[in-house]
N, CA, C and O atoms as a Tripos MOL2 file, in Angstrom:
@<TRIPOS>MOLECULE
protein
  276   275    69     0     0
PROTEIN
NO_CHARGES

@<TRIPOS>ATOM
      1 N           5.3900   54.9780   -1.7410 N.3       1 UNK1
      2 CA          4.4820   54.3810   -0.8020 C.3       1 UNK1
      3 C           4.1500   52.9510   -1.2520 C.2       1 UNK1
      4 O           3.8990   52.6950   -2.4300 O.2       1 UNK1
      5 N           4.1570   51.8110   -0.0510 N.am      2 UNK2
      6 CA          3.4840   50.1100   -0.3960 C.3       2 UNK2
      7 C           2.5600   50.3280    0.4650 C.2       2 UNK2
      8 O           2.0460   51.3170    0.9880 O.2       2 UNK2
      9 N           2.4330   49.0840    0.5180 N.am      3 UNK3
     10 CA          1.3560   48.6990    1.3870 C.3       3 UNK3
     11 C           2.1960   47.5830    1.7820 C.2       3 UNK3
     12 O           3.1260   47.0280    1.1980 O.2       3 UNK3
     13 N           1.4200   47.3010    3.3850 N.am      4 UNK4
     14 CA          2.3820   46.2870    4.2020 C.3       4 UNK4
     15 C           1.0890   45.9530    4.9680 C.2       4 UNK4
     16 O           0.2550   46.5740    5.6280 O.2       4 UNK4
     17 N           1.3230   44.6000    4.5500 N.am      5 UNK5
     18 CA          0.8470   43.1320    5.5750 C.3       5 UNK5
     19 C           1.3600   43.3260    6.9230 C.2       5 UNK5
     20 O           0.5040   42.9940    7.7420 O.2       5 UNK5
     21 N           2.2390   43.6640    7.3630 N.am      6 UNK6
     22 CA          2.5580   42.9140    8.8500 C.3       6 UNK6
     23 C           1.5800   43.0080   10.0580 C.2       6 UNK6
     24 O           1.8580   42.7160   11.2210 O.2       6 UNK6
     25 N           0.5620   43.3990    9.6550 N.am      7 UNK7
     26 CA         -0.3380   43.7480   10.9240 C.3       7 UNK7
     27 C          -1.0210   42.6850   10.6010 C.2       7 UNK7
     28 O          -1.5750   42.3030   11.6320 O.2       7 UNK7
     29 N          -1.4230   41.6290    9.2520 N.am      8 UNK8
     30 CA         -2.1310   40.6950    9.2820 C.3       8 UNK8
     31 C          -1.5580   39.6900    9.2190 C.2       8 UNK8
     32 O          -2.2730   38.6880    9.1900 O.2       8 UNK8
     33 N          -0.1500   39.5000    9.1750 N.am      9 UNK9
     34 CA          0.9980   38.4850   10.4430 C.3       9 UNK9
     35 C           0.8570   38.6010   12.1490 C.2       9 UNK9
     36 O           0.7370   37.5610   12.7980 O.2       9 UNK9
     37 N           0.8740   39.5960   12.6570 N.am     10 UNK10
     38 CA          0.9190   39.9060   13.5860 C.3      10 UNK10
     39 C          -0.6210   39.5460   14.3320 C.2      10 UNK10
     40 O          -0.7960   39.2120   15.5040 O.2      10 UNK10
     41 N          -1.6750   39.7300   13.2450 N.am     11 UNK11
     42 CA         -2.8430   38.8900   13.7320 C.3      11 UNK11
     43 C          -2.9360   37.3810   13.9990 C.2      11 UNK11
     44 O          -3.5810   36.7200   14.8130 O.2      11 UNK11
     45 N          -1.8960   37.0090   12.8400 N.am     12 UNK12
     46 CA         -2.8240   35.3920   13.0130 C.3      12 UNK12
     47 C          -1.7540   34.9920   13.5940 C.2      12 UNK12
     48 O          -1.5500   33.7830   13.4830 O.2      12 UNK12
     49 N          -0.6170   35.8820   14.4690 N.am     13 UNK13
     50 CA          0.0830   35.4760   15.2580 C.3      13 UNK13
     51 C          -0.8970   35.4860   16.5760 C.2      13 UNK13
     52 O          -0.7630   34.5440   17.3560 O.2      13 UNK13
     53 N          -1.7730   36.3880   16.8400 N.am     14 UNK14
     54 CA         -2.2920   36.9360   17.9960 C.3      14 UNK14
     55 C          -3.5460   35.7860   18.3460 C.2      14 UNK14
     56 O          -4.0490   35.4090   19.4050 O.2      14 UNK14
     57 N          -3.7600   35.4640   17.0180 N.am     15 UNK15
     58 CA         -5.0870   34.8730   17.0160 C.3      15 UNK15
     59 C          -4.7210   32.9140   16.8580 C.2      15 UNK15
     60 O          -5.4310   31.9120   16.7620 O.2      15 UNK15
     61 N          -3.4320   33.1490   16.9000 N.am     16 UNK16
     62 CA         -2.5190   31.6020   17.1600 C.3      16 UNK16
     63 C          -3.3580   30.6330   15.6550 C.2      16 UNK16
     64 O          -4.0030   29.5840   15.6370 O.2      16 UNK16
     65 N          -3.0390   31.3810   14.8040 N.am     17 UNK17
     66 CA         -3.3420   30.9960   13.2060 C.3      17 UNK17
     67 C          -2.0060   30.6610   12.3710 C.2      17 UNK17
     68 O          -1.0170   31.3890   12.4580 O.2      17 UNK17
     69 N          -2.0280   29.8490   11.7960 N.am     18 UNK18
     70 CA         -1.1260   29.4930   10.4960 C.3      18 UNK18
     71 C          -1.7270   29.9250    9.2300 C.2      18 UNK18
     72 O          -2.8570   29.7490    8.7750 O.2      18 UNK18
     73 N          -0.4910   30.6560    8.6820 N.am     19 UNK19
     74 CA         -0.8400   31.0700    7.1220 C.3      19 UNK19
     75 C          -2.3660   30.2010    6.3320 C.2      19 UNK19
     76 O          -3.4600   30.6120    5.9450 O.2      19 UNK19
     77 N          -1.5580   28.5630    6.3870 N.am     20 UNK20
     78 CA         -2.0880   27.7400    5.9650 C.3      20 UNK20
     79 C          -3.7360   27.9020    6.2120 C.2      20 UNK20
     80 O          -4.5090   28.1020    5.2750 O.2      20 UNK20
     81 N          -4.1450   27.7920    7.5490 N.am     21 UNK21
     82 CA         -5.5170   27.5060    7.8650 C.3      21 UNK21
     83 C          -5.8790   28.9130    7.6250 C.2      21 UNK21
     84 O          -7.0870   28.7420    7.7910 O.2      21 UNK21
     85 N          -5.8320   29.5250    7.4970 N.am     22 UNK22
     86 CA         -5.9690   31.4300    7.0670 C.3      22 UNK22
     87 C          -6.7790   31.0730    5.5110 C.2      22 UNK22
     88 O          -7.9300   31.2200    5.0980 O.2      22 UNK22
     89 N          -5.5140   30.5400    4.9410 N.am     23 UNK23
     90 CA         -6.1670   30.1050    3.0520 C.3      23 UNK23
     91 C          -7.1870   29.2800    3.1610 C.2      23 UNK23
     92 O          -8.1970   29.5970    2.5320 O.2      23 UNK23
     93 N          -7.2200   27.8460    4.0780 N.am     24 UNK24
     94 CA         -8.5900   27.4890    3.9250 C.3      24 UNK24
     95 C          -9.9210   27.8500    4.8500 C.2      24 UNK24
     96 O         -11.0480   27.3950    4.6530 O.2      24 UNK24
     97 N          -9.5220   28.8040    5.9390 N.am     25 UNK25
     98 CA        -10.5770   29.5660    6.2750 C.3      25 UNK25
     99 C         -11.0710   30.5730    5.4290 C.2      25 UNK25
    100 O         -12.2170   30.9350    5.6980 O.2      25 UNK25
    101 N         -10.4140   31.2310    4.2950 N.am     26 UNK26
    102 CA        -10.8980   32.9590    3.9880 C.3      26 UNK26
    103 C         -11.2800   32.0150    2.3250 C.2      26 UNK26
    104 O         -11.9870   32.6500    1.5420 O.2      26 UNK26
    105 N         -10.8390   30.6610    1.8910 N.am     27 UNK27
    106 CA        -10.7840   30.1580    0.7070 C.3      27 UNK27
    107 C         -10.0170   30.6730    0.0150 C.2      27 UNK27
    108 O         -10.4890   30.7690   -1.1180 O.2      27 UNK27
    109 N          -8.4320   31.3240    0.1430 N.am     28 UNK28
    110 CA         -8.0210   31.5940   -0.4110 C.3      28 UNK28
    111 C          -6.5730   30.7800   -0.9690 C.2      28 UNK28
    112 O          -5.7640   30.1220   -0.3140 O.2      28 UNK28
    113 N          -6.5950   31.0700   -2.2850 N.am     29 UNK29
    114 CA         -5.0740   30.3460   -2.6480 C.3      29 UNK29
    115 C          -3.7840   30.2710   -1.8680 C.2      29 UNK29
    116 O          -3.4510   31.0390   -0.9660 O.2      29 UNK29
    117 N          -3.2070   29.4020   -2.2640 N.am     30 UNK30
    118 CA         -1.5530   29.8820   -1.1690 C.3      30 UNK30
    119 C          -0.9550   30.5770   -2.0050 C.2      30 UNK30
    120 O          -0.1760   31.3990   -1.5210 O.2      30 UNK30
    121 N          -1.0390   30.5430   -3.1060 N.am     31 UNK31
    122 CA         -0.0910   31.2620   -4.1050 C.3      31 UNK31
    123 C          -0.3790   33.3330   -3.7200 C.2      31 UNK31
    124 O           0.3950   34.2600   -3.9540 O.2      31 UNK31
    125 N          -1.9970   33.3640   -2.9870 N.am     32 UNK32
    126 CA         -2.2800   34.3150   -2.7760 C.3      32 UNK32
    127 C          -1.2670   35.1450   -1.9410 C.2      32 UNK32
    128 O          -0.4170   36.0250   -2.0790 O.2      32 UNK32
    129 N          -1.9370   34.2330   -0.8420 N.am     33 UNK33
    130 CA         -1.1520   33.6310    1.0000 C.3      33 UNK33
    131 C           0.6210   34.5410    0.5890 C.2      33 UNK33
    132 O           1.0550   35.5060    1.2180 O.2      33 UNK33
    133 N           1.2270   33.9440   -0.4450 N.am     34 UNK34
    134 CA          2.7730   34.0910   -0.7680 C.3      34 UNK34
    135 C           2.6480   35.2630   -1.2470 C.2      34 UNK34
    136 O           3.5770   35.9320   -0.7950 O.2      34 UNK34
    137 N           1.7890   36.0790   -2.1380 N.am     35 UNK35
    138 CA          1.4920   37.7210   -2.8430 C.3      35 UNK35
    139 C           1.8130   38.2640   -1.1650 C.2      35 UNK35
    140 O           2.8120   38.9740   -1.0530 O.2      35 UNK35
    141 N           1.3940   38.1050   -0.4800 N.am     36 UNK36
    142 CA          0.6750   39.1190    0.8360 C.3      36 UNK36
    143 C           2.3090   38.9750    1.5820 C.2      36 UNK36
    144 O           2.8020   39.9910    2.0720 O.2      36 UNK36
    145 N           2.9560   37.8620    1.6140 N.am     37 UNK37
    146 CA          3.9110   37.9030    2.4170 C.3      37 UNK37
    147 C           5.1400   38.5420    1.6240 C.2      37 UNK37
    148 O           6.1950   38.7520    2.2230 O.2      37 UNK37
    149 N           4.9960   38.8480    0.2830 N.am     38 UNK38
    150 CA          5.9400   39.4320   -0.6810 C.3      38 UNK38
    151 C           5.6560   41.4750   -0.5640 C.2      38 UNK38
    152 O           6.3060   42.3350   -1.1570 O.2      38 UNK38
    153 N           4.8540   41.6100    0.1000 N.am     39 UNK39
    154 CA          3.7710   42.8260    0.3610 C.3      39 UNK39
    155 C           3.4530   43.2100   -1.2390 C.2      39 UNK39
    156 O           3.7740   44.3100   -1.6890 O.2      39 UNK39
    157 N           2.9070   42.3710   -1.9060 N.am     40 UNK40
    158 CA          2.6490   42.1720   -3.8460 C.3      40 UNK40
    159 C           1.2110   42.7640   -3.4360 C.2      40 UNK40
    160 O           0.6390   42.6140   -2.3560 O.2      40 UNK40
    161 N           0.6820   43.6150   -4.7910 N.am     41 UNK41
    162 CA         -0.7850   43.3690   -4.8560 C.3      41 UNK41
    163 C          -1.1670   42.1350   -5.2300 C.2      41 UNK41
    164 O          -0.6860   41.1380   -5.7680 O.2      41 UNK41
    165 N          -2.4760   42.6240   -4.6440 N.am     42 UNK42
    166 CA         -3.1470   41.1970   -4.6580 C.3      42 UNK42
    167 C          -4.9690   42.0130   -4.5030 C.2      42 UNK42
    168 O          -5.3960   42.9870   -3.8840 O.2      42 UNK42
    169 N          -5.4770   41.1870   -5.2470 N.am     43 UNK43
    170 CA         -7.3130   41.5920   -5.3460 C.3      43 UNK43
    171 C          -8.2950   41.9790   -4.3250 C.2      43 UNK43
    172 O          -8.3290   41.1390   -3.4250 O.2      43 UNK43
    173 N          -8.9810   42.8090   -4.1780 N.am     44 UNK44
    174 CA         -9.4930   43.6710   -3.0040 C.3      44 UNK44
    175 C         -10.2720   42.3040   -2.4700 C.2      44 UNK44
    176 O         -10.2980   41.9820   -1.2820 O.2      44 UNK44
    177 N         -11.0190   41.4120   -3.7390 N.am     45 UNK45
    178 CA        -12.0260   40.3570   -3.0530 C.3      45 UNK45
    179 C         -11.4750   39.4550   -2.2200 C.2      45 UNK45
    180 O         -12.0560   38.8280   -1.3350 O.2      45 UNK45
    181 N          -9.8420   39.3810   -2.6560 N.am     46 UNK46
    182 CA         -9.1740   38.1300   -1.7300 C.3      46 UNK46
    183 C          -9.4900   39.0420   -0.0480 C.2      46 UNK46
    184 O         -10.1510   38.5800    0.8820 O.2      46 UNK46
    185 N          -8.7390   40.5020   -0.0840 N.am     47 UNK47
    186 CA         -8.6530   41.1820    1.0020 C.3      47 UNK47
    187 C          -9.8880   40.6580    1.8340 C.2      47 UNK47
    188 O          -9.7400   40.3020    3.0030 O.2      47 UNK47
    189 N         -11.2550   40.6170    1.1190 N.am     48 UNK48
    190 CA        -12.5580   40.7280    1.5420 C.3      48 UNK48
    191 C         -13.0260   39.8760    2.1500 C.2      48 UNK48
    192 O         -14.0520   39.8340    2.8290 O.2      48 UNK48
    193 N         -11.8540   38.7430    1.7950 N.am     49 UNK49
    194 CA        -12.4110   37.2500    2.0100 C.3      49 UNK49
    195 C         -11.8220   37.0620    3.4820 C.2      49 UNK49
    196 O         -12.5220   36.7850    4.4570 O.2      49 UNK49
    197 N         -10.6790   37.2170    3.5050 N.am     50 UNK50
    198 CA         -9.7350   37.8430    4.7360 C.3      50 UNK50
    199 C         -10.2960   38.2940    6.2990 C.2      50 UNK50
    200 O         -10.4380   37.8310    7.4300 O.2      50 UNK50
    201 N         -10.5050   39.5330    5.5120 N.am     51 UNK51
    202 CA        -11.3000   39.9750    6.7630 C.3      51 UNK51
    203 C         -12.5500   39.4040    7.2730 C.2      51 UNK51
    204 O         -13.0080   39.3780    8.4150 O.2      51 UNK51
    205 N         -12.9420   39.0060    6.2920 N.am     52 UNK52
    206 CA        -14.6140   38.6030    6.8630 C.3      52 UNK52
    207 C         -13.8740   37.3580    7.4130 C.2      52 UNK52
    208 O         -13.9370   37.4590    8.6380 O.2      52 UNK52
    209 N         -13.1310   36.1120    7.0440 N.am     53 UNK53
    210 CA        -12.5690   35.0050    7.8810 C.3      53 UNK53
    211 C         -11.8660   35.6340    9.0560 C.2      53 UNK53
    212 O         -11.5730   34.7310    9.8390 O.2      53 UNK53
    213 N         -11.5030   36.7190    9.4690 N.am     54 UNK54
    214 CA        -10.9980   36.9280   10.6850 C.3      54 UNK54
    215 C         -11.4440   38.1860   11.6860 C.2      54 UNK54
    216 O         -10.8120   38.7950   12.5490 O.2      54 UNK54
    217 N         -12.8910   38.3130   11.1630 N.am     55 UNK55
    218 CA        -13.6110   39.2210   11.4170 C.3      55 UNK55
    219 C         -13.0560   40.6420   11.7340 C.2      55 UNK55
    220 O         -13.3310   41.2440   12.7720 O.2      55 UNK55
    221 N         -12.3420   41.0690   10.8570 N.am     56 UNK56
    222 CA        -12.0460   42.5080   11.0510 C.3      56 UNK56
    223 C         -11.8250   43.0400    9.6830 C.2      56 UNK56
    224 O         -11.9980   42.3310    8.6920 O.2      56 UNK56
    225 N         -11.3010   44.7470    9.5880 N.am     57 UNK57
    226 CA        -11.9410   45.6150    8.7630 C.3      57 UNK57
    227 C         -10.6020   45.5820    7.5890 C.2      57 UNK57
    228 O         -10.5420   44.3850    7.3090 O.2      57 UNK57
    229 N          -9.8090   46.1020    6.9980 N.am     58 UNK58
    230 CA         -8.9620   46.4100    6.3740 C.3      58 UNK58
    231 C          -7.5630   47.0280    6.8090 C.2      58 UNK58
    232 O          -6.5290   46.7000    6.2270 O.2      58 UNK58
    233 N          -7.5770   47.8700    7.7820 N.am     59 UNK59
    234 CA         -7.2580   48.6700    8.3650 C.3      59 UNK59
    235 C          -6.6540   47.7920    9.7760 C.2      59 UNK59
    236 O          -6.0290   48.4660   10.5940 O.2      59 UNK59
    237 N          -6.8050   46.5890   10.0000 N.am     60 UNK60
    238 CA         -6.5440   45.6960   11.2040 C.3      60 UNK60
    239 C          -5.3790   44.5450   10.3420 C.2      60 UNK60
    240 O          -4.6820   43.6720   10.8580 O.2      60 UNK60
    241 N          -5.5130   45.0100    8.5830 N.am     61 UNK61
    242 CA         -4.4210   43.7890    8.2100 C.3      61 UNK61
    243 C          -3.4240   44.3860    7.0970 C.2      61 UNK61
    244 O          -2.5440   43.8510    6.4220 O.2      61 UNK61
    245 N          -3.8500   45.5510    7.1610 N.am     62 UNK62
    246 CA         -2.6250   46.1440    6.1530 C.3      62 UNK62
    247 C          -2.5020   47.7370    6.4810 C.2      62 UNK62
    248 O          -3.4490   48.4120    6.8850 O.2      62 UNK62
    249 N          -0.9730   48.3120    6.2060 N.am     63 UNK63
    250 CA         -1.4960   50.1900    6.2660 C.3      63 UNK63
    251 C          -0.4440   50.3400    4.6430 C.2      63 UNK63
    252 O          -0.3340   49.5410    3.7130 O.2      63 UNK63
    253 N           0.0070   51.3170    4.7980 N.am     64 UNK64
    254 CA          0.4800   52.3490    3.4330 C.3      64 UNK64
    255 C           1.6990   52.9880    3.9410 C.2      64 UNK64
    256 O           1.5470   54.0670    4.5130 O.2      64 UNK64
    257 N           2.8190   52.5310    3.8350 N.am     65 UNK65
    258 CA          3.9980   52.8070    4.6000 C.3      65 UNK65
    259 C           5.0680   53.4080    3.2520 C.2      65 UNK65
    260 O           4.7470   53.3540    2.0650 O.2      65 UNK65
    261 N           6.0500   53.8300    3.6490 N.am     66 UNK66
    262 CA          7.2350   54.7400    2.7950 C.3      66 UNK66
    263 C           7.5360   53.4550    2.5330 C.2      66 UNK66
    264 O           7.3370   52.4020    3.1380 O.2      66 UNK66
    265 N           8.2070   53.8230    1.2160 N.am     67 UNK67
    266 CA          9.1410   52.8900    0.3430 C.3      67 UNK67
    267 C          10.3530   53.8180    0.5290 C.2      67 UNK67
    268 O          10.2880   54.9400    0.0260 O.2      67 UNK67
    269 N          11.5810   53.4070    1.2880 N.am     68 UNK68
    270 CA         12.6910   54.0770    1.2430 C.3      68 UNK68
    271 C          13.7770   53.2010    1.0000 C.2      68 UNK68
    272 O          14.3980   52.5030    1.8010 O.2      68 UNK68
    273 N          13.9460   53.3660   -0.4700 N.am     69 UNK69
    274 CA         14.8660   52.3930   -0.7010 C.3      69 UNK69
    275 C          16.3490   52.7060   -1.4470 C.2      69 UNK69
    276 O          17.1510   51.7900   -1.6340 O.2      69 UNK69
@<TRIPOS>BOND
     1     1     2 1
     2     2     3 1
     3     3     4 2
     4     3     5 am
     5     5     6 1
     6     6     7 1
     7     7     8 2
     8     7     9 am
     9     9    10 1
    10    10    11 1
    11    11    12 2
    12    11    13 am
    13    13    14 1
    14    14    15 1
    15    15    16 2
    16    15    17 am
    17    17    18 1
    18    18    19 1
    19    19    20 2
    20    19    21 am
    21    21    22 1
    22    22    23 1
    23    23    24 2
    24    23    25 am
    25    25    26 1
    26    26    27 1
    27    27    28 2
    28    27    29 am
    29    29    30 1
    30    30    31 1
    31    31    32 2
    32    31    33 am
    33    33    34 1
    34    34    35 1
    35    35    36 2
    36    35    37 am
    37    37    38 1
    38    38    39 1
    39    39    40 2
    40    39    41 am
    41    41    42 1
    42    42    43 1
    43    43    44 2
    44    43    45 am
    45    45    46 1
    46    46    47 1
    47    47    48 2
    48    47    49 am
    49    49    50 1
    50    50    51 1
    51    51    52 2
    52    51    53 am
    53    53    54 1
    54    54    55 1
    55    55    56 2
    56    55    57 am
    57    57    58 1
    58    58    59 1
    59    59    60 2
    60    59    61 am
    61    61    62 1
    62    62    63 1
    63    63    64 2
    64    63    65 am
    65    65    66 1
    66    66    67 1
    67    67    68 2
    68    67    69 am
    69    69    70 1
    70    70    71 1
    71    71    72 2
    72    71    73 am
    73    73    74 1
    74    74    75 1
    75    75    76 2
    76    75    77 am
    77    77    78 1
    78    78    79 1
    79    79    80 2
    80    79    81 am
    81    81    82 1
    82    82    83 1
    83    83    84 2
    84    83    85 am
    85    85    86 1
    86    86    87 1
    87    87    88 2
    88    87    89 am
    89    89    90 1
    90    90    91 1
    91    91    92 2
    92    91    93 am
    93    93    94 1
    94    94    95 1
    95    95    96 2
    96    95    97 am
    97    97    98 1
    98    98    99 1
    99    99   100 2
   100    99   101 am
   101   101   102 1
   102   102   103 1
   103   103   104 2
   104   103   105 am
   105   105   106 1
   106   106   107 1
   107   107   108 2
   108   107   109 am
   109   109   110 1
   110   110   111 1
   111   111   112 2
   112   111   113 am
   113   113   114 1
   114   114   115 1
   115   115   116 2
   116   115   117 am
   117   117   118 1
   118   118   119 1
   119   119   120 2
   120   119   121 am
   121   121   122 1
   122   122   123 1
   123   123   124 2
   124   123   125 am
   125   125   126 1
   126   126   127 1
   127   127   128 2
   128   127   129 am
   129   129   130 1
   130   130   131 1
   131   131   132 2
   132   131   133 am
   133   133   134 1
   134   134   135 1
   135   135   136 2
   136   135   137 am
   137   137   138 1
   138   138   139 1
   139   139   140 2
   140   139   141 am
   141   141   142 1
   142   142   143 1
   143   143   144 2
   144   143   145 am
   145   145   146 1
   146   146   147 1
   147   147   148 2
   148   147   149 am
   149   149   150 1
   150   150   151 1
   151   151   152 2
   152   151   153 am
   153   153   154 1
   154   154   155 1
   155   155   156 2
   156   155   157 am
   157   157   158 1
   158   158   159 1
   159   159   160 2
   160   159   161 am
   161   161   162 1
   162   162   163 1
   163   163   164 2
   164   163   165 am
   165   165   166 1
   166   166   167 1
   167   167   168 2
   168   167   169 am
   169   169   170 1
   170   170   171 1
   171   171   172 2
   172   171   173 am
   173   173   174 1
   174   174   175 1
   175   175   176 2
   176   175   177 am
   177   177   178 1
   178   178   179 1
   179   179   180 2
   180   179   181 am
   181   181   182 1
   182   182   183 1
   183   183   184 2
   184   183   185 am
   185   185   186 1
   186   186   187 1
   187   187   188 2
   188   187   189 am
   189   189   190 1
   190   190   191 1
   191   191   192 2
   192   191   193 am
   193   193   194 1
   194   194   195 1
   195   195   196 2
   196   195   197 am
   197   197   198 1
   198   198   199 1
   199   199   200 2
   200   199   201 am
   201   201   202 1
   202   202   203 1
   203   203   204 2
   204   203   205 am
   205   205   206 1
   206   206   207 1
   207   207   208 2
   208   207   209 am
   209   209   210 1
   210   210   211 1
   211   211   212 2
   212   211   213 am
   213   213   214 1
   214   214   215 1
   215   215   216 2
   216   215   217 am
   217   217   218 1
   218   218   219 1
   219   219   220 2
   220   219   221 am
   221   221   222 1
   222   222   223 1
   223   223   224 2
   224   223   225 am
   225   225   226 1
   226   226   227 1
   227   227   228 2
   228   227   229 am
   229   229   230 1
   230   230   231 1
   231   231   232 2
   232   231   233 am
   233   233   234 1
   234   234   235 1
   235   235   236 2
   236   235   237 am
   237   237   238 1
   238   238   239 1
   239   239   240 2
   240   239   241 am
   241   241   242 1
   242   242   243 1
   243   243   244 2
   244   243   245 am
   245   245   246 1
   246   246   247 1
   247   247   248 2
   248   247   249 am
   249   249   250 1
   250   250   251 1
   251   251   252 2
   252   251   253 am
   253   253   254 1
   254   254   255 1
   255   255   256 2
   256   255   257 am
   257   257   258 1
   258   258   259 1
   259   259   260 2
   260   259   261 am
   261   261   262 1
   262   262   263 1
   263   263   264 2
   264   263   265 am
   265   265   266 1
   266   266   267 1
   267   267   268 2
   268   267   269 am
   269   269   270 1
   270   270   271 1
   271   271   272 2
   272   271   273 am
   273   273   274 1
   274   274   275 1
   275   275   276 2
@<TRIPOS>SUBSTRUCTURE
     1 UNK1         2 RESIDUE 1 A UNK
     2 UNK2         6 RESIDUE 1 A UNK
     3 UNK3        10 RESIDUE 1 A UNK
     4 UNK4        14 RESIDUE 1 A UNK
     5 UNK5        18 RESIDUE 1 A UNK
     6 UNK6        22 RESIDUE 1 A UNK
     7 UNK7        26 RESIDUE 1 A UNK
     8 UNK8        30 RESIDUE 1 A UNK
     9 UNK9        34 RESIDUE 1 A UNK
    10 UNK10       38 RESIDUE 1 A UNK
    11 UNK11       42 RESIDUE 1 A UNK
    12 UNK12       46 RESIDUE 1 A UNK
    13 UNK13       50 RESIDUE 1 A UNK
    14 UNK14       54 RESIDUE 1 A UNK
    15 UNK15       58 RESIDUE 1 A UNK
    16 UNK16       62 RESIDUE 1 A UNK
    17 UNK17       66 RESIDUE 1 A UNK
    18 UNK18       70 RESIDUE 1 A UNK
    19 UNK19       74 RESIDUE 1 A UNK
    20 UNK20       78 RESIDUE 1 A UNK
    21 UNK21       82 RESIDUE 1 A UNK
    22 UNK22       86 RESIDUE 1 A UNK
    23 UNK23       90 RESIDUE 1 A UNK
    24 UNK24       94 RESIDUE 1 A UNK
    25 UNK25       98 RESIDUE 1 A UNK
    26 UNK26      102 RESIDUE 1 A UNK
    27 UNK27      106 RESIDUE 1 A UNK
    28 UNK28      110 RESIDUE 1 A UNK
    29 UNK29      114 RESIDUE 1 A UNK
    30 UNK30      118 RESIDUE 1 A UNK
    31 UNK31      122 RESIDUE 1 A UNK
    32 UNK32      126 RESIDUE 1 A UNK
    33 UNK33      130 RESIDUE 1 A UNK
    34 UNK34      134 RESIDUE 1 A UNK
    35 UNK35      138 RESIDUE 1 A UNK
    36 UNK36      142 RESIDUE 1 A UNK
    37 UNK37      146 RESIDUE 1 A UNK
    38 UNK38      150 RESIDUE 1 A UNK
    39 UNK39      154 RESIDUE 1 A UNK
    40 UNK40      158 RESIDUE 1 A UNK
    41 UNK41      162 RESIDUE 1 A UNK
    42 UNK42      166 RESIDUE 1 A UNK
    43 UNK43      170 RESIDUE 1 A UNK
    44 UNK44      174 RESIDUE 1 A UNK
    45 UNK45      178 RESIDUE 1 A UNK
    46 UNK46      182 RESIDUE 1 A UNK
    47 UNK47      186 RESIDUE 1 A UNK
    48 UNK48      190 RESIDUE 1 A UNK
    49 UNK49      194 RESIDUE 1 A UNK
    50 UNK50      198 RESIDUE 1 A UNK
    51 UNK51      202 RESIDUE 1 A UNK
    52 UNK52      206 RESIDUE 1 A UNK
    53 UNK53      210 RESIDUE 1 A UNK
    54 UNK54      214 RESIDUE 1 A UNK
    55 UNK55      218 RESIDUE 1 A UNK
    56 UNK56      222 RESIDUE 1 A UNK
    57 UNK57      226 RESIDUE 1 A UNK
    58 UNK58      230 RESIDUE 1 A UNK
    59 UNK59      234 RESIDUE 1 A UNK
    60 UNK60      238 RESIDUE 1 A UNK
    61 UNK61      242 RESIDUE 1 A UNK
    62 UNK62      246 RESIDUE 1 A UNK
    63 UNK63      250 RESIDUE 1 A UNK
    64 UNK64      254 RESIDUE 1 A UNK
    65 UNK65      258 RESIDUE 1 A UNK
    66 UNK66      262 RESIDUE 1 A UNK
    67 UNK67      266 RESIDUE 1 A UNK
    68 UNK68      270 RESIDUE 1 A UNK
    69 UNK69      274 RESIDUE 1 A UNK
């Protein structure tokens, strides 16, 4: 089992956002920004920062999918 970002691509596609302005809306690093698009862990507070910049819950930017590799 990972965990997968694409639902919080698929947001700031929805919400007509760039990665970029994402990091300086939530204050987060790009180096972060690049963890999330690698589906890497990365720190619950970044997550926290995230959601509260795009006003939604956890569950609206990541799920827990099979690793079948």
């Amino acid at each position: 089992m990972i965990i997968s970002y694409k639902k919080l691509w698929k947001l700031l596609i929805d919400k007509d956002m760039m990665k970029k302005e994402l990091a300086e809306k939530a204050n987060v690093s790009s180096a972060s920004i690049a963890k999330l698009g690698r589906n890497e862990n990365v720190n619950t507070d970044i997550l926290l920062r995230i959601c509260t910049a795009l006003e939604c819950d956890f569950s609206d930017i990541m799920e827990i999918v099979n690793d079948d590799k």
